[in-house]
C-alpha positions as a Markdown table, in Angstrom:
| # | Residue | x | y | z |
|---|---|---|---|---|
| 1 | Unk | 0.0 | 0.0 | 0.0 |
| 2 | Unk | 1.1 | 3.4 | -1.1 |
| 3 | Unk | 0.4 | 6.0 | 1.4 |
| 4 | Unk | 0.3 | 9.9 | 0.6 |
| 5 | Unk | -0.4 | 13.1 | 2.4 |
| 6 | Unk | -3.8 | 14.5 | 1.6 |
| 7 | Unk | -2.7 | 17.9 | 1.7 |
| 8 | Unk | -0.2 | 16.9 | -0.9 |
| 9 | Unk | -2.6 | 15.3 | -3.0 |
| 10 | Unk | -6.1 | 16.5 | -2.9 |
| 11 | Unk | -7.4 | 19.8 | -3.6 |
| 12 | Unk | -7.7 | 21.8 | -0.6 |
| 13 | Unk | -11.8 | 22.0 | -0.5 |
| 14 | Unk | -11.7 | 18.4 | -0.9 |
| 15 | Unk | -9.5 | 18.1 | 2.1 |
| 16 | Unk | -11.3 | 20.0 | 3.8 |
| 17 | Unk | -14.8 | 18.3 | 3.3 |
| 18 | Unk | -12.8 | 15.1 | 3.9 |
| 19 | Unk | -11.4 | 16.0 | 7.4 |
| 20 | Unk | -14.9 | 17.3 | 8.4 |
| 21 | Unk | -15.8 | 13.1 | 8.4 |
| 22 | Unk | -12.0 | 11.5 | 9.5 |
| 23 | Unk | -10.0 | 14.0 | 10.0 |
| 24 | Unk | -6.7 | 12.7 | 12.2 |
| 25 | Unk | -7.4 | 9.0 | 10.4 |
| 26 | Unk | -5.8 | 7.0 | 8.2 |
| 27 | Unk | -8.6 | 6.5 | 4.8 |
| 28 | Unk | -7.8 | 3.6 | 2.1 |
| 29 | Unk | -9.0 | 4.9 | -1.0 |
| 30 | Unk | -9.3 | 1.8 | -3.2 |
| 31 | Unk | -8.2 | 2.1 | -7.6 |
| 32 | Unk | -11.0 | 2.5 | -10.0 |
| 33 | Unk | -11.9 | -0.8 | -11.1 |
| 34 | Unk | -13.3 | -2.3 | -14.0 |
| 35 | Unk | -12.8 | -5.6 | -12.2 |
| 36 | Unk | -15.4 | -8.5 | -12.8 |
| 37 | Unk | -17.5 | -9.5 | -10.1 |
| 38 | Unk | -16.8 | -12.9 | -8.5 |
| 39 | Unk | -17.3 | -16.3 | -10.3 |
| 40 | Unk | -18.2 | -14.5 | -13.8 |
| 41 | Unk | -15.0 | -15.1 | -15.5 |
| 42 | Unk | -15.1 | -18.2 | -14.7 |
| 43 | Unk | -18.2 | -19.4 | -15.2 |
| 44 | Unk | -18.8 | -20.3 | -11.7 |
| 45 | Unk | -21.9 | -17.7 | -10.9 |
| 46 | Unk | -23.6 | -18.6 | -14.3 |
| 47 | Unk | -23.6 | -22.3 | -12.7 |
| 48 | Unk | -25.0 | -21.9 | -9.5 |
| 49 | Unk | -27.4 | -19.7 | -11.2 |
| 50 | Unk | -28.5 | -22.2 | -13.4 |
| 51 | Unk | -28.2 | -24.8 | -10.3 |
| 52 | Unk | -30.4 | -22.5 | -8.1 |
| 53 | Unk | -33.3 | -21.6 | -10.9 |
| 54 | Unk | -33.5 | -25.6 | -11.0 |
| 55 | Unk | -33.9 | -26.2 | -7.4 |
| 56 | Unk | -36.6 | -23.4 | -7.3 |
| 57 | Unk | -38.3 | -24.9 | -10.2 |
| 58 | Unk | -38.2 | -28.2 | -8.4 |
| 59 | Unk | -39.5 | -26.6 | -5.1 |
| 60 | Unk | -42.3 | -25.2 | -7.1 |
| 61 | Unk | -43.4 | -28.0 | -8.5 |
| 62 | Unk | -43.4 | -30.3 | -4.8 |
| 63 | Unk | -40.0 | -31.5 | -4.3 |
| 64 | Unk | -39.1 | -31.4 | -0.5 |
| 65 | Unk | -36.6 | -29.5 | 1.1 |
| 66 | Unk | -34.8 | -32.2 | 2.4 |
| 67 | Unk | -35.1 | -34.2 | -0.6 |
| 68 | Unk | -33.8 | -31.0 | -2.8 |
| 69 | Unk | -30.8 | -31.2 | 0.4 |
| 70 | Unk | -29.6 | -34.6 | -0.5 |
| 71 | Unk | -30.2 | -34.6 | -4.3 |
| 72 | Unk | -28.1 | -31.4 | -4.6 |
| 73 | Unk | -25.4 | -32.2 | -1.3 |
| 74 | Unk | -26.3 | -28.9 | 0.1 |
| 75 | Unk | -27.6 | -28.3 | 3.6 |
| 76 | Unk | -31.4 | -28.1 | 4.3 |
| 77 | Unk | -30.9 | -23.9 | 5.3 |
| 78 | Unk | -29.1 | -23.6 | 1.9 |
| 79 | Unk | -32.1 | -24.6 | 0.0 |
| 80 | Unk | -34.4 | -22.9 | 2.4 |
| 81 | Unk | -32.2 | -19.7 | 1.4 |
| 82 | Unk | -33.0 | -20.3 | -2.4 |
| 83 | Unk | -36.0 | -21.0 | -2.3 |
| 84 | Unk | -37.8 | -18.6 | -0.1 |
| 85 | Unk | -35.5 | -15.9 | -1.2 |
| 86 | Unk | -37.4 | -12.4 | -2.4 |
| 87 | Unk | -35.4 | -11.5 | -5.9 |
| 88 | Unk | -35.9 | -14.3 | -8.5 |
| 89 | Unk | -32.7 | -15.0 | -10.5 |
């Protein structure tokens, strides 16, 4: 980590605003990203989407929450989790 005085490197309004929330405090500032979010390079996300539309699709058609548990090795509060969840994938 690369750290820099503020009054060397901000403008001094901008300083100022800033110290009226931390002043004294050490702030990490993190680099603009265009960094992907986790498991979408790699296909990973795209698969346990694809897993979880399937065990809501089972749910919804009678399958049990325990029998969704062992068909798919998760634990019964995982399956609870996707399929009582609010936002639909």
């Amino acid at each position: 980590m690369n750290y820099k005085k503020g009054a060397d490197v901000l403008p001094a309004r901008l300083l100022k605003e800033i110290q009226e929330y931390v002043e004294g405090s050490l702030v990490y500032i993190p680099k603009k990203s265009n960094k992907a979010g986790w498991g979408y390079v790699s296909g990973a996300r795209e698969a346990i989407d694809r897993r979880n539309r399937k065990i809501m699709s089972l749910f919804e058609q009678g399958e049990t929450i325990e029998a969704l548990s062992d068909r798919f090795h998760l634990g019964e509060d995982t399956i609870k989790k996707i399929v009582y969840r609010k936002k639909s994938i």
